[in-house]
C-alpha positions in Angstrom: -201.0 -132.4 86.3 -199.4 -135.2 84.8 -197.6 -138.0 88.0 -194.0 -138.1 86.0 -191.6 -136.7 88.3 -189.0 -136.5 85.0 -189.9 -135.6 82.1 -187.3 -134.8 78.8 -189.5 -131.5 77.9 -189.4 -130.5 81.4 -185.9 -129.4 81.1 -186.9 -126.4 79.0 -188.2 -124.7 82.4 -184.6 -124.6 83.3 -184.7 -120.8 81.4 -187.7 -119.6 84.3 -184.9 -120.1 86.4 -182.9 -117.8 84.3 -185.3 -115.4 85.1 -185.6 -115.5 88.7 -182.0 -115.3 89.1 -180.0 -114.0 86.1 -176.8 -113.7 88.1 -176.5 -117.0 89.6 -177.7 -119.1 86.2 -175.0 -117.1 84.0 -172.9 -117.7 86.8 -173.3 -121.1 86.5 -173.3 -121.5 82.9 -170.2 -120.1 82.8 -168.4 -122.4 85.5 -170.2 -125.1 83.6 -168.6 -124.3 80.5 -165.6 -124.0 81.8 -164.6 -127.0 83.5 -166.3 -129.1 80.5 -164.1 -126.9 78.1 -161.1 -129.0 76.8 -157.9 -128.8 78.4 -155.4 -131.2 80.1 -158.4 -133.2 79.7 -160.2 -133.9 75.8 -164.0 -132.6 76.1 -164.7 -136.4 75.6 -162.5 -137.6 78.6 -164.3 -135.2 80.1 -167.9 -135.8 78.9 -167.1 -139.5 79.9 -166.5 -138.3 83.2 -169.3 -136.4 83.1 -171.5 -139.5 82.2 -170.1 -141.0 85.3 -170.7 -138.9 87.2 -174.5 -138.5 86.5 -175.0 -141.7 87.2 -174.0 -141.3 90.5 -175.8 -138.4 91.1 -178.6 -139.6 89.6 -179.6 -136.8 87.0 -181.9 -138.4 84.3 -181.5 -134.6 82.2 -177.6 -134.7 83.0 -177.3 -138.4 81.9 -179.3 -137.7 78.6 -177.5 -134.6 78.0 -174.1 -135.8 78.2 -174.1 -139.2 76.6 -175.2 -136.8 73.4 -172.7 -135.2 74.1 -170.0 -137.5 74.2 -171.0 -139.3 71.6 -170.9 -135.9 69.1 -167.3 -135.8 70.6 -166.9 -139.0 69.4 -167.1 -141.9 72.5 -167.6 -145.0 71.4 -170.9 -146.9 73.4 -168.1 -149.5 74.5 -166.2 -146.3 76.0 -169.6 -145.1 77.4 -170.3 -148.4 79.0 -167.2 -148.6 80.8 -167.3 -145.3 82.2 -170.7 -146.4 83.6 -168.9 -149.4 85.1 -166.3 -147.3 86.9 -168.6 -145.1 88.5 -170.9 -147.8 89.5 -167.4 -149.5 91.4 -166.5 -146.5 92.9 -170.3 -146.3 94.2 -170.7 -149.7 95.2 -167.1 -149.7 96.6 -168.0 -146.4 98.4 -170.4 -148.5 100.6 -168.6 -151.5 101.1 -165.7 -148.6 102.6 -168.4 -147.0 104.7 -168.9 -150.8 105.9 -166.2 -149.7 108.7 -168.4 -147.5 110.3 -171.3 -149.8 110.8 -168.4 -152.1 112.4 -167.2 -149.4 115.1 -170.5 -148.5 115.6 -171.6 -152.3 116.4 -168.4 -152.3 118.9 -169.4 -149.3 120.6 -172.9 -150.0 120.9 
């Protein structure tokens, strides 16, 4: 067995988990499609957000999925880039907030 942890054709297993548990993958495909389908929100505002958003998560199959996907719905790679940026604020910025804790923590020890 190969030592690569993530793979691009290791995403086509995702469908054995369609057949383990039919309900629960259409289930999920259907939410998916939903909240990705365009509404208040342009499916590329939201395929921007959902570029962000992988990055935070840190989903290598979500990250490659999505930027093809917001690039068919016609992001720019300058738009792309700075929806990177503000997710990788929010994430650093998300530490620097949870700073406070460490702080009381250090007080109360």
């Amino acid at each position: 067995m190969e030592d690569i942890l993530y793979k691009k054709s290791h995403f086509s297993r995702l469908g054995e988990l369609k057949e383990h548990a039919p309900q629960a993958f259409e289930a999920f495909v259907q939410f998916d499609q939903q909240a990705l389908a365009p509404g208040a929100l342009s499916r590329k505002q939201k395929e921007l957000i959902a570029v962000a958003a992988a990055h935070i998560t840190g989903c290598p199959y979500c990250i490659d999925l999505h930027t093809a996907q917001v690039k068919e719905a016609g992001a720019s790679i300058e738009e792309v880039s700075e929806a990177i940026f503000v997710a990788t604020a929010l994430k650093a910025g998300s530490a620097l907030a949870h700073s406070v804790n460490a702080m009381n923590s250090y007080d109360e020890a």
